[in-house]
Residue frames as a rotation matrix with the C-alpha (Angstrom) as fourth column:
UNK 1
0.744 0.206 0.635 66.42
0.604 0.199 -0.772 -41.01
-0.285 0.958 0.024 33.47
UNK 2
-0.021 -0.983 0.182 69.28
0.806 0.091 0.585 -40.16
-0.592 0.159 0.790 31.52
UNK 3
-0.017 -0.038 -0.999 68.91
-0.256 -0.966 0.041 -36.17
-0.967 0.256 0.007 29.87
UNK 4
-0.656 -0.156 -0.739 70.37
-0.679 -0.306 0.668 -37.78
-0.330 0.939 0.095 26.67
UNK 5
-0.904 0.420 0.082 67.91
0.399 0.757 0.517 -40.65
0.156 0.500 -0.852 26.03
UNK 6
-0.567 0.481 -0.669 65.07
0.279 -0.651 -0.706 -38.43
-0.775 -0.587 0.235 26.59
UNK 7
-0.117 0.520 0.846 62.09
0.986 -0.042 0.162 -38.43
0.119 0.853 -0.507 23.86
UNK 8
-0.980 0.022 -0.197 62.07
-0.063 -0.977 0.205 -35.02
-0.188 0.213 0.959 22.57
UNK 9
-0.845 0.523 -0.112 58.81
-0.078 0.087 0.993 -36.11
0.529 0.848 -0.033 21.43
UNK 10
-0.301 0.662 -0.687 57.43
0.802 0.565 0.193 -36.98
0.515 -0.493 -0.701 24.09
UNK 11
-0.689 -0.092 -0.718 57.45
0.529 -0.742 -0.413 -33.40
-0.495 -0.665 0.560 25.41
UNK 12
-0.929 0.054 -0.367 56.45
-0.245 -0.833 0.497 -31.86
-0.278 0.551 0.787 22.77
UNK 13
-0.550 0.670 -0.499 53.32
0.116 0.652 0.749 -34.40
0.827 0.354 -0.436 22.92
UNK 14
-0.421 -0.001 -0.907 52.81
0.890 0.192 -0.414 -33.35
0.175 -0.981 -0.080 26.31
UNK 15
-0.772 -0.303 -0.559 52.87
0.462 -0.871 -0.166 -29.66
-0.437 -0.386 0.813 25.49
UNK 16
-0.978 0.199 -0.057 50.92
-0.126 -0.354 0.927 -29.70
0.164 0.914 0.371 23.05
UNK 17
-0.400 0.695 -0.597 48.33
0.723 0.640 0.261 -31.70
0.564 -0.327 -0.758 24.90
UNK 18
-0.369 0.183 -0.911 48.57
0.602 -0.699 -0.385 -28.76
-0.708 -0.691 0.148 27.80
UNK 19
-0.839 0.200 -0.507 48.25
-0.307 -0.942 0.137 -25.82
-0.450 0.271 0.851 25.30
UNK 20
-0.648 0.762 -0.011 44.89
0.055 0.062 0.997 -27.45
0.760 0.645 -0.082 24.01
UNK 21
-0.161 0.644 -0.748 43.41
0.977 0.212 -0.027 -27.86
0.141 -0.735 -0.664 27.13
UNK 22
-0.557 -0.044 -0.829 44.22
0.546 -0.772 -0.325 -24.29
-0.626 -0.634 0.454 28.09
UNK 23
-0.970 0.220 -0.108 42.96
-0.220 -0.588 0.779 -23.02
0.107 0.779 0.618 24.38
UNK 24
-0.324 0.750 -0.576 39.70
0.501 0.653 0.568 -24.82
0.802 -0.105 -0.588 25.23
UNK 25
-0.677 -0.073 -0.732 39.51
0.702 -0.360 -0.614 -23.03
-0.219 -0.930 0.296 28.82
UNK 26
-0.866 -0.310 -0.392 40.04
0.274 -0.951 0.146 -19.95
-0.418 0.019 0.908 27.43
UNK 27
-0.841 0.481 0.249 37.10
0.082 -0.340 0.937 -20.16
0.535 0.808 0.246 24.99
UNK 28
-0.136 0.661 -0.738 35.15
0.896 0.399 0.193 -21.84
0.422 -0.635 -0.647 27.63
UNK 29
-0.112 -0.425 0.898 35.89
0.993 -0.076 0.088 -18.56
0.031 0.902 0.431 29.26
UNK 30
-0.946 0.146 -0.289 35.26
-0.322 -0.537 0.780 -16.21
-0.042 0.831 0.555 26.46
UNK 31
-0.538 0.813 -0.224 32.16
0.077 0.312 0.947 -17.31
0.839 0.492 -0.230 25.99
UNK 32
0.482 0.560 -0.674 30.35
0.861 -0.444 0.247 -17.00
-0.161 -0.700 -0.696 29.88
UNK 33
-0.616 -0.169 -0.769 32.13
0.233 -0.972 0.027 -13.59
-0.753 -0.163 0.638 29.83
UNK 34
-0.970 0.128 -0.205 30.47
-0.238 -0.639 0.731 -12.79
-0.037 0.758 0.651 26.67
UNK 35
-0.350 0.825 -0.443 27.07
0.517 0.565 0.643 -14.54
0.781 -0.004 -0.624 28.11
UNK 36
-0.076 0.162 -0.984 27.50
0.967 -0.228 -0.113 -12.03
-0.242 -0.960 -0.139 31.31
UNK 37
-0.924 -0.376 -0.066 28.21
0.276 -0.777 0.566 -9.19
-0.264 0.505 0.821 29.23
UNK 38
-0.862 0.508 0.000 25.07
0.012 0.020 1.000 -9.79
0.508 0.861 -0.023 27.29
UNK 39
-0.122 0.555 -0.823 23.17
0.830 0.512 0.222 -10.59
0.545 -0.656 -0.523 30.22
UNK 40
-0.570 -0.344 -0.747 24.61
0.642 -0.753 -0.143 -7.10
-0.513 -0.561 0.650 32.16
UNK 41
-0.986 -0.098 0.138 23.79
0.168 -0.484 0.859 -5.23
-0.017 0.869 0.494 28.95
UNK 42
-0.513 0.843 -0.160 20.17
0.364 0.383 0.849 -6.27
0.777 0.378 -0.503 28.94
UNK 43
0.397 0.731 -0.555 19.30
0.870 -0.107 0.481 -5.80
0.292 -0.674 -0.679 32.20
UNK 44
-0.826 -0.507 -0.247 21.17
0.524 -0.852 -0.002 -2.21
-0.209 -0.131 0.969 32.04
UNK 45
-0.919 0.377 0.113 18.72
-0.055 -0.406 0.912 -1.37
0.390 0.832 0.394 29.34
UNK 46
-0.281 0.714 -0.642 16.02
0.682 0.619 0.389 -2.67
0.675 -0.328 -0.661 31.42
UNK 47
-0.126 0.121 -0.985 16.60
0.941 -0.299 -0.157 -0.25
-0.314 -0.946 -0.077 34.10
UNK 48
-0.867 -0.497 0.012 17.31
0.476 -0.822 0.314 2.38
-0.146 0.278 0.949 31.80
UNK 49
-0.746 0.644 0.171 14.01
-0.450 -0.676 0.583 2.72
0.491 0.358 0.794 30.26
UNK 50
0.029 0.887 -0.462 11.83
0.411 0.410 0.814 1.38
0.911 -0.214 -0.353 33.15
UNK 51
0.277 -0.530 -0.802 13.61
0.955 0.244 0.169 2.96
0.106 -0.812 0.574 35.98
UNK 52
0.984 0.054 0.171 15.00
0.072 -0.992 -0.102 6.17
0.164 0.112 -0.980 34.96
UNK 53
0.705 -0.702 -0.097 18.37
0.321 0.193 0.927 5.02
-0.632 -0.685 0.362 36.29
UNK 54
0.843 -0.284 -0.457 21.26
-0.463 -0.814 -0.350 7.20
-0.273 0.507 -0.818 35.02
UNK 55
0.495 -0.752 -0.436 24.73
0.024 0.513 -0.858 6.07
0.869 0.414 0.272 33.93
UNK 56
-0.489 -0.561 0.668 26.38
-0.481 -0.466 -0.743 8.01
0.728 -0.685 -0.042 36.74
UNK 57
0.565 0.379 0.733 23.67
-0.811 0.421 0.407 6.15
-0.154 -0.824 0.545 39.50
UNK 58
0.934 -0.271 -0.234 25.21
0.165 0.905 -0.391 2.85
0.318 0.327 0.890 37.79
UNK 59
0.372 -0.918 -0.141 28.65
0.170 0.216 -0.962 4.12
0.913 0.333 0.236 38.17
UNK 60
-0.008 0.200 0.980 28.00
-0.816 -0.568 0.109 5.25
0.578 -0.798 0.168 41.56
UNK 61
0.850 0.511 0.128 26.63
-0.521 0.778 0.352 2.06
0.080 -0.366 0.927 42.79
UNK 62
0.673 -0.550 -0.495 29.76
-0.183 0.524 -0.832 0.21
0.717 0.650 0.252 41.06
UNK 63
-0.441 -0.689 0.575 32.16
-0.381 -0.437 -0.815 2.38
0.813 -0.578 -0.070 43.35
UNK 64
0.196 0.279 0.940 30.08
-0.969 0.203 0.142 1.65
-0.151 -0.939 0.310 46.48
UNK 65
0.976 0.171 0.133 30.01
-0.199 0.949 0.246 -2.15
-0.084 -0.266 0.960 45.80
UNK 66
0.436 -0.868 -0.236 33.79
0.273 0.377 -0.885 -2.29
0.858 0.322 0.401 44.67
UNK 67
-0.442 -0.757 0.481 34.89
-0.509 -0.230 -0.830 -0.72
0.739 -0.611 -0.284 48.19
UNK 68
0.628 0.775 -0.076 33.02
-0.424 0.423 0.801 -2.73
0.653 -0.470 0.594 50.18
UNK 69
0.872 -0.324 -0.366 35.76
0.485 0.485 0.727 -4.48
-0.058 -0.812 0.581 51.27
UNK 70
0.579 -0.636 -0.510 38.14
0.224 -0.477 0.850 -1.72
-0.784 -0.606 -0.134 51.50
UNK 71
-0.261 -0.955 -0.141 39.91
0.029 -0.154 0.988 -1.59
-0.965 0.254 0.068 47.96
UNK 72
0.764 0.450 -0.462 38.86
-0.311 -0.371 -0.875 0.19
-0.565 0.813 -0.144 44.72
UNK 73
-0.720 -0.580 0.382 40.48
-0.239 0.724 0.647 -2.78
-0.652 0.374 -0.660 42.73
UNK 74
-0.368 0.448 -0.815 37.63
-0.919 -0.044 0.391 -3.09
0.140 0.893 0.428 40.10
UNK 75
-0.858 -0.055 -0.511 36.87
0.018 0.990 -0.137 -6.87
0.514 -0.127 -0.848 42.02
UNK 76
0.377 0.799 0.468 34.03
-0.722 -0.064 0.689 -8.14
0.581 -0.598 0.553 44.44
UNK 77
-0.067 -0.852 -0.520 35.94
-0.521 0.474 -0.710 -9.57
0.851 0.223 -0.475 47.19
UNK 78
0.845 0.525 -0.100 34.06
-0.040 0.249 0.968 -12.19
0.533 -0.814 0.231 49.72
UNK 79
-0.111 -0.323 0.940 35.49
-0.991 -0.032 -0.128 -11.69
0.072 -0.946 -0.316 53.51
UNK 80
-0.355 -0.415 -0.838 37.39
0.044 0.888 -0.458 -15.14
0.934 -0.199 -0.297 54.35
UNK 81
0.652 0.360 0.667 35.55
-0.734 0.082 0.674 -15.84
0.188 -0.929 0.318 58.19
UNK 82
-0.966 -0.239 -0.095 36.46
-0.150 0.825 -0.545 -18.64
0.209 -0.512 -0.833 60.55
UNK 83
0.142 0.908 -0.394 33.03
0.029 0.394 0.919 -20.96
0.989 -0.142 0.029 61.50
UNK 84
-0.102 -0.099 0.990 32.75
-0.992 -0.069 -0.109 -20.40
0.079 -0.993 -0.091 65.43
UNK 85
0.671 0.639 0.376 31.64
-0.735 0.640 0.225 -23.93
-0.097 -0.427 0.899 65.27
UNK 86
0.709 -0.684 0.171 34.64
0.686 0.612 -0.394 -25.90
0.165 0.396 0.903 63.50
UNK 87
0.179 -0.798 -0.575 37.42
-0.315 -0.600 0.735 -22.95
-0.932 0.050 -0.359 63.26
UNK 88
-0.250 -0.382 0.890 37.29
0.702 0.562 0.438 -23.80
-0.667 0.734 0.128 59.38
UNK 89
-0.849 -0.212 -0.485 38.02
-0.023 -0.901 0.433 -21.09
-0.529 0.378 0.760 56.80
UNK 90
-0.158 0.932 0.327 34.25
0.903 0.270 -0.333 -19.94
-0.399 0.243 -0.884 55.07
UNK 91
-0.860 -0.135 0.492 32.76
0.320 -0.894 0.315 -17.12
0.397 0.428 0.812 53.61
UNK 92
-0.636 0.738 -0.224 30.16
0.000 -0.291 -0.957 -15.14
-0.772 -0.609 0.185 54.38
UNK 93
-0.641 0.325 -0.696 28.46
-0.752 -0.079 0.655 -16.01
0.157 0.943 0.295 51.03
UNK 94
-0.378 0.492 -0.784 27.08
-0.065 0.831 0.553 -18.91
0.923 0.260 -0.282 52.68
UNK 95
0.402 0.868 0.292 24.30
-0.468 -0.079 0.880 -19.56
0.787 -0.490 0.374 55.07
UNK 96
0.776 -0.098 0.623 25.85
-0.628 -0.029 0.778 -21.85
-0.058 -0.995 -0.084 56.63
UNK 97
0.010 -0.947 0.321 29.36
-0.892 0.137 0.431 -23.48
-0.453 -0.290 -0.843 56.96
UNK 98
0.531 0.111 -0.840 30.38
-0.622 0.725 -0.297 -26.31
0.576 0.680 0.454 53.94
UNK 99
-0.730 -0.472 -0.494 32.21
-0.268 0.863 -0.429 -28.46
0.629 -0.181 -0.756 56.33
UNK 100
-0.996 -0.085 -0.017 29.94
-0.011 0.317 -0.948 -28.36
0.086 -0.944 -0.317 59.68
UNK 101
-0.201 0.947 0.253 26.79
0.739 -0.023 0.673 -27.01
0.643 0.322 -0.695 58.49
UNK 102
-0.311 -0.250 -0.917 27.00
0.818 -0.561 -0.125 -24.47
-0.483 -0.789 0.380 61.20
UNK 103
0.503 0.765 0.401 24.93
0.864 -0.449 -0.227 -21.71
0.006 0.461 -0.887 60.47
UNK 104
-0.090 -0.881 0.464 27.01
0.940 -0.229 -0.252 -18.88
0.328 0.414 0.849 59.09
UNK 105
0.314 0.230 -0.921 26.70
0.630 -0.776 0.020 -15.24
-0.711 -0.587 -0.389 61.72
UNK 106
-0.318 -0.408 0.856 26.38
0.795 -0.606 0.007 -12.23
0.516 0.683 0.517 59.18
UNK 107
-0.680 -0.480 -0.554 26.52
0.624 -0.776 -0.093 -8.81
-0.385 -0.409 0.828 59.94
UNK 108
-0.349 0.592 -0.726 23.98
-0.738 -0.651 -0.177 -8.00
-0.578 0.475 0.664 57.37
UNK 109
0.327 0.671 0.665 21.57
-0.019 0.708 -0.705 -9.22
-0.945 0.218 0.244 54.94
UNK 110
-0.431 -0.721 0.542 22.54
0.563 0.255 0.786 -10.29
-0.705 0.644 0.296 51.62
UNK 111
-0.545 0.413 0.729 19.87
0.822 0.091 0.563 -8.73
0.166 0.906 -0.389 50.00
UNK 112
0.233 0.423 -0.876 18.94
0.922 -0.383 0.060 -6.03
-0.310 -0.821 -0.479 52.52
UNK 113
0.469 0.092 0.878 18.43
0.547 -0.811 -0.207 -2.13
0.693 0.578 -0.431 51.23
UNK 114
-0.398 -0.333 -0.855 20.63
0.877 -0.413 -0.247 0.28
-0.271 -0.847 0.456 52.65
């Protein structure tokens, strides 16, 4: 196609198309963040006045769960494995391997008190 016979319009119909979708995302979101928030919030308060649990135990905890994997980056970051059974990339988030079914060897429990 030829640069000068190019619909100008037709971009700009294109772009416009993209920058709704993304405005849509975004709310999409906005809105579970502000549904986790609300959710976090609640069950803070829960602990607070059933629990005794301080701010500082909370912020404690935070720190312990944010290095987990080695880097106080404010993230929760799942360990990429390899399935012994396939050699296909997995996580240890799952029981047991989404291509092979191959039950997934963890190091620990997910849910397990330390």
């Amino acid at each position: 196609m030829d640069w000068h016979s190019y619909d100008s319009s037709t971009a700009s119909g294109s772009l416009s198309s993209a920058n709704s979708e993304v405005r849509v995302y975004v709310e999409r979101l906005e809105h579970k963040l502000n549904s986790l928030g609300l959710a976090c919030q609640a069950l803070w308060e829960i602990l607070q006045d059933n629990m005794d649990i301080s701010e500082i135990e909370l912020a404690n905890r935070m720190q312990e769960i944010d290095l987990r994997d080695g880097v106080a980056d404010g993230k929760i970051t799942h360990t990429v494995i390899t399935c012994e059974a396939c050699g296909r990339k997995t996580t240890r988030r799952r029981s047991s391997c989404m291509y092979c079914g191959a039950p997934i060897a963890s190091d620990e429990e997910p849910f397990a008190k330390e």
